[in-house]
C-alpha positions in Angstrom: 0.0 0.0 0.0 2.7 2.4 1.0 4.4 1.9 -2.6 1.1 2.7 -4.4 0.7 5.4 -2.6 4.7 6.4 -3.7 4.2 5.3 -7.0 0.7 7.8 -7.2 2.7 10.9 -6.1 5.6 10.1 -7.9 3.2 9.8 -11.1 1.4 13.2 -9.8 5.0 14.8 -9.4 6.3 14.0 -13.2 2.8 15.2 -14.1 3.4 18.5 -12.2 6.6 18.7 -13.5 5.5 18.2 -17.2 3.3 20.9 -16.8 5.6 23.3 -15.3 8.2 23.0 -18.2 5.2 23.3 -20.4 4.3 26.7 -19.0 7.9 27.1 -19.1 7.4 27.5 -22.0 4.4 29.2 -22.9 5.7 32.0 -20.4 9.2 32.2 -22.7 7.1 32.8 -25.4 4.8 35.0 -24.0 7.7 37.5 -22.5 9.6 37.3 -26.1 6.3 38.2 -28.0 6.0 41.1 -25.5 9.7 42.4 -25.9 8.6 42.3 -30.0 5.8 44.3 -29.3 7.6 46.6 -27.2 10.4 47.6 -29.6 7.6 48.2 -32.6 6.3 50.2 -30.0 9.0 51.8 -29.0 10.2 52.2 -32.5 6.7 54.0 -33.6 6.6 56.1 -30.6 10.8 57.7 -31.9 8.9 58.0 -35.6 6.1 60.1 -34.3 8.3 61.8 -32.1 10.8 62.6 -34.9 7.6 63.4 -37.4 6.2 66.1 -34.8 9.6 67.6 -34.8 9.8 68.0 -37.6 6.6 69.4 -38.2 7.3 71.8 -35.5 10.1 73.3 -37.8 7.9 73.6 -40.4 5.4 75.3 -38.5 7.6 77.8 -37.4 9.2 78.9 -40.8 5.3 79.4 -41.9 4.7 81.3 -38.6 7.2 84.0 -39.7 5.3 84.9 -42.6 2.0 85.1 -41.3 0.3 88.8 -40.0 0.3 89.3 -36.6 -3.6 89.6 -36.5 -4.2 86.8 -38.6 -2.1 84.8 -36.7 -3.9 85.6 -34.2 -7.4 84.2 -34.9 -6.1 81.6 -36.5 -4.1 80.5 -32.2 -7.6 81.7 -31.3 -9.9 79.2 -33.3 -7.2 76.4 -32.9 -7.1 76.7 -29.2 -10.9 76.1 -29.1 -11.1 73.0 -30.8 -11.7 74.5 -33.9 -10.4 73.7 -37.3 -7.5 77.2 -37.4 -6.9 77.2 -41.3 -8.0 74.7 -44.2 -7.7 74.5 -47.5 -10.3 75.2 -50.7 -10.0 72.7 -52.8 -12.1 72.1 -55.9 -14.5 74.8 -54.4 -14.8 72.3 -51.4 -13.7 73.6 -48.0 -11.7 71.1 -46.3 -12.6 71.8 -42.7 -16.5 71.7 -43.1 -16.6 69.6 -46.6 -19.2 72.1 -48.0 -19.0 72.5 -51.5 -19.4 76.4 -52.1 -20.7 78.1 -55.0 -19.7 80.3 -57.8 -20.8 83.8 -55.8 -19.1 82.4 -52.8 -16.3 81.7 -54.7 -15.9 85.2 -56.6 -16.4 86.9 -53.2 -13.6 84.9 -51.6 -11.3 85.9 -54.6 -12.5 89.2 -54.1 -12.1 89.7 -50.6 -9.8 92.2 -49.1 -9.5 90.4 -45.7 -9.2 86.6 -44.5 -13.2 84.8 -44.5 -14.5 82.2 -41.6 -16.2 79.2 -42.3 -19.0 79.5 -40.2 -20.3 75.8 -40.8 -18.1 74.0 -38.3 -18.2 77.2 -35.8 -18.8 80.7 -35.3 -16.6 82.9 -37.0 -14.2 84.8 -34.1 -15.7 87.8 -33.3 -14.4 90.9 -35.4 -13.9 88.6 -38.3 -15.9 88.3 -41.6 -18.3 85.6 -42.0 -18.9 83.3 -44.7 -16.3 80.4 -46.0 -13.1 79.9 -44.5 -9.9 80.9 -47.2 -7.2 83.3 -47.2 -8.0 85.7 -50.5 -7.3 84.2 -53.8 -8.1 80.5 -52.6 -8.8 78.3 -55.5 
């Protein structure tokens, strides 16, 4: 009785053992998969890193050749969640996607001063209203 009782719990310990090295193993490849992961991620995170630097630069060469005052409303409208600039593109405003007319049009190429797009927002106070372009927008 005493060596079927041995022979159980040695059968129960080459069990346990069999199962250890098997998550062992499953554990080795668990913590490799995760050091994979964490150098894409690591790598990704130095891209967008290097890709807002870069677009930092960029942003401050334009910076210099922007007015003062427009300059202004455009930090003002970006620092509500607004959309601060977009472009006119095939007589469709990119912030708002509205497709604008030929009056609409002429009057932006007409237009002395810098127009809002009111469709997404209100227009900041003092400024023109209608579509949002810089004069001679295409």
């Amino acid at each position: 009785m005493l060596e079927d009782e041995q022979l159980e719990v040695m059968e129960q310990r080459e069990a346990v053992g069999v199962d250890v090295d098997h998550s062992r193993g499953v554990l080795a490849a668990a913590e490799k998969e995760l050091a994979e992961i964490t150098e894409r991620r690591d790598t990704a995170l130095t891209d967008i890193d290097a890709a807002e630097a870069g677009r930092r630069r960029d942003r401050e060469q334009v910076v210099g050749t922007v007015p003062a005052d427009v300059l202004a409303v455009y930090e003002r409208r970006r620092g509500t969640g607004g959309v601060g600039a977009a472009p006119l593109v095939q007589r469709r405003c990119q912030a708002c996607r509205l497709e604008l007319d030929r009056t609409a049009i002429t009057e932006l190429r007409t237009a002395a001063r810098t127009r809002w797009c009111t469709a997404r927002s209100a227009a900041p106070s003092g400024a023109d209203e209608g579509v949002g372009s810089v004069k001679g927008a295409r």
